[in-house]
C-alpha positions, 0 to 999 in steps of 0.5 A: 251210133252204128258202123255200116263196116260194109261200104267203109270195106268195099272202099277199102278193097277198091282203094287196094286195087287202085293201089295195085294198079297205080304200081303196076304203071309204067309211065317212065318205061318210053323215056328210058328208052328215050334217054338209053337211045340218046346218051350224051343229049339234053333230050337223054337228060330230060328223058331221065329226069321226066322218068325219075319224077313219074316213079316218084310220083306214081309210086308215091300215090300209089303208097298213098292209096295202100295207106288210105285202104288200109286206114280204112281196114283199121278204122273198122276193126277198132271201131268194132272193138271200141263198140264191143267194149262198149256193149260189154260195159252196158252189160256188166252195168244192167241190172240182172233181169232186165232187157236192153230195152227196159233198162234204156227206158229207166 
């Protein structure tokens, strides 16, 4: 089996700029507004809340993405590994002389 690292990188990339743009949204900006402009109201207490929630739960996709992008990164690098281990393995256990392809079809 051979890894295409290529695409499994290019999602990884798009997953990190999602992650960056995830961050950088200020949902709860307008509601803590709301809630400054409204002290002591049921609606200032709702604003809060709402705003509490969007950044706990935007910056918790957005973690969740980084993650996912770097589970990626790491899946390629010790897939590589794992096959170049591999690869030495088979090397060591070929007799001298022979081609990959000779000592396959033995």
């Amino acid at each position: 089996m051979e890894l295409q690292p290529e695409p499994v990188l290019a999602a990884s990339a798009v997953a990190a700029r999602l992650a960056a743009q995830l961050s950088a949204v200020q949902l709860a900006v307008p509601l803590d507004e709301v809630a400054a402009a409204l002290p002591g109201s049921t609606t200032r207490a709702s604003a809060a809340t709402l705003a509490d929630t969007w950044k706990l739960r935007v910056g918790g996709l957005a973690g969740d993405v980084d993650r996912h992008a770097e589970a990626l990164r790491s899946a390629v690098h010790t897939f590589g590994q794992v096959e170049d281990e591999h690869r030495r393995d088979l090397h060591r256990q070929r007799p001298h002389g022979l081609s990959t392809t000779t000592a396959g079809s033995q």
